[in-house]
C-alpha positions in Angstrom: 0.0 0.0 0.0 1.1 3.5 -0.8 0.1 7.3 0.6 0.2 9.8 -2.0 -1.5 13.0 -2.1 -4.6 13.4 -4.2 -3.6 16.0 -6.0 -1.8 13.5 -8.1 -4.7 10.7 -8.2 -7.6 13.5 -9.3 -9.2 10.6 -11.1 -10.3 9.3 -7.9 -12.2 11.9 -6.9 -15.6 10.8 -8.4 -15.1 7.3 -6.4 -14.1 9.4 -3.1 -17.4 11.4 -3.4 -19.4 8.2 -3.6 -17.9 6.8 -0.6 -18.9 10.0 1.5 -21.7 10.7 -0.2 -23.1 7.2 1.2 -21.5 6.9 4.5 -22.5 10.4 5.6 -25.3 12.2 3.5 -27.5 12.1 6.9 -25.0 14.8 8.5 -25.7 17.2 5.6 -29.2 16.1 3.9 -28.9 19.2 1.6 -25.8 18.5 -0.4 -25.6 16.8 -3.4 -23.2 14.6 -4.9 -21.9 17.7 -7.3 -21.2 19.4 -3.9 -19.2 16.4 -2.4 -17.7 15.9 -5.7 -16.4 19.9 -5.6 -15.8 20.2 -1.8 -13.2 17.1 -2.5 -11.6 18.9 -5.2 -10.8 22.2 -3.3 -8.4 19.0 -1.1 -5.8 18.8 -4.1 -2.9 21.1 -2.3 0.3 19.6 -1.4 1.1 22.4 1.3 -1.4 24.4 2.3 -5.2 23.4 3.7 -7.2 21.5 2.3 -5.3 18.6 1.7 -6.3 15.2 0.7 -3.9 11.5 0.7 -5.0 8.8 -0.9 -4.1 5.2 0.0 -3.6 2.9 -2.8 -3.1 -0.8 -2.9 -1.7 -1.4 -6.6 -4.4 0.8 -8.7 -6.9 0.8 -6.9 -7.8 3.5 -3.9 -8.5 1.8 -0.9 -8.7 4.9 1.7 -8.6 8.7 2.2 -8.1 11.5 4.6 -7.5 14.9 4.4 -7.1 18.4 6.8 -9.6 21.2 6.6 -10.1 24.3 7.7 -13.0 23.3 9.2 -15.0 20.3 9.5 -18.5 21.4 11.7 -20.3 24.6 11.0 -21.7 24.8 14.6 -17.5 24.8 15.9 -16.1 27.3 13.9 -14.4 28.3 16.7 -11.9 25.0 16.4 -9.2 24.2 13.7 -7.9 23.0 11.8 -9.4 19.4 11.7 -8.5 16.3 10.9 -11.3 14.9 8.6 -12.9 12.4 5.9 -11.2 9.4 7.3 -12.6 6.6 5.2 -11.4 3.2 4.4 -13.5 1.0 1.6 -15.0 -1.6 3.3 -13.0 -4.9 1.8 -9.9 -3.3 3.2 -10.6 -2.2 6.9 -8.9 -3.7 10.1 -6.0 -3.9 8.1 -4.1 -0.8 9.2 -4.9 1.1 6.2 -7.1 4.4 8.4 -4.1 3.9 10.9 -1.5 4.8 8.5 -3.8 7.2 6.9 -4.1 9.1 10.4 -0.5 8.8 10.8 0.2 10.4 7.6 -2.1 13.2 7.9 -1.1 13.8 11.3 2.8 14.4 10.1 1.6 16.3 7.3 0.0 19.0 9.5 3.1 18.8 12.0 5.2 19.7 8.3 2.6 22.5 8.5 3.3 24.1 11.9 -0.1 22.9 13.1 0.0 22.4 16.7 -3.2 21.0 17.7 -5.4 19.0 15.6 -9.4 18.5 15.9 -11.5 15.7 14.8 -15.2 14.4 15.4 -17.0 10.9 14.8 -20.0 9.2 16.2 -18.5 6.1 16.7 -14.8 5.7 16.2 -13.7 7.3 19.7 -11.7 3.9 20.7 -9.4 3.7 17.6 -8.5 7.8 17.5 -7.8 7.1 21.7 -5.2 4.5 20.4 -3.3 7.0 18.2 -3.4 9.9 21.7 -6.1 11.4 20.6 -8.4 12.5 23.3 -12.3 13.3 24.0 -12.6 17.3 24.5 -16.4 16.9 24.1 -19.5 15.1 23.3 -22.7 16.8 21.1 -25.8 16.8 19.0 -24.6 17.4 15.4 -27.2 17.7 12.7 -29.3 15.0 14.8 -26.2 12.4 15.7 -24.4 12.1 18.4 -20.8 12.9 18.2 -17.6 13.0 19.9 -15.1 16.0 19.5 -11.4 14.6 19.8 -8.2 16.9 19.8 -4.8 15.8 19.4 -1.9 18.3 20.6 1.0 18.1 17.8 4.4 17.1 19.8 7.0 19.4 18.0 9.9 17.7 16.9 13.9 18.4 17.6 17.0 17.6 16.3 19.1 16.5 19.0 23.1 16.6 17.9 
């Protein structure tokens, strides 16, 4: 498996909006597809936010993530944020969303991003095995959700 950025696997991005168009058209009932297909799209930065990896087993994408700005319009208050984490379904429990997170999370570290925000409504137990940690629980567009927040450990060069 390899972690590229999507800017250089575009091609995906109809496949991508499929995936979160299905697993999470409940938590915004008034997009469309289009939208998904154009919010994804705005991800294809290399250094700057929004950016979007890919993970890709041979030819065919197998998981995504990406940073955003902002990921709930009721917590504006809170970025940037860790967000889209999705894995297809034949390839889960295999590491793949671990290494995604991983990747991300070093990516926004390249970026000077010190803290990191994230929600989901029923993943708290695998971000809490990668440090993340439970800053708060809410109502968000009728599901239940956790807010997570990871503090970015700055890295130095010993010599």
């Amino acid at each position: 498996m390899r972690i590229a950025y999507l800017a250089d696997y575009k091609e995906v991005i109809p496949k991508l909006a499929e995936w979160f168009y299905q697993e999470w058209f409940n938590l915004y009932p008034s997009k469309t597809i289009d939208d998904v297909k154009t919010a994804i799209g705005e991800r294809t930065n290399r250094d700057a936010i929004p950016v979007a990896l890919v993970a890709l087993e041979g030819a065919e994408l197998v998981g995504t993530v990406c940073l955003k700005t902002h990921d709930m319009d009721t917590r504006l208050d809170l970025s940037p944020w860790l967000a889209g984490l999705y894995v297809a379904q034949p390839w889960r429990r295999q590491g793949i969303g671990t290494a995604l997170v991983k990747a991300i999370e070093q990516k926004a570290k390249a970026l000077g991003i010190r803290r990191l925000y994230l929600y989901t409504p029923s993943a708290e137990f695998f971000y809490v095995k990668m440090a993340w940690r439970a800053k708060e629980t809410t109502n968000y567009h009728g599901v239940e959700v956790t807010i997570m927040e990871k503090e970015m450990a700055l890295q130095f060069l010993v010599m």
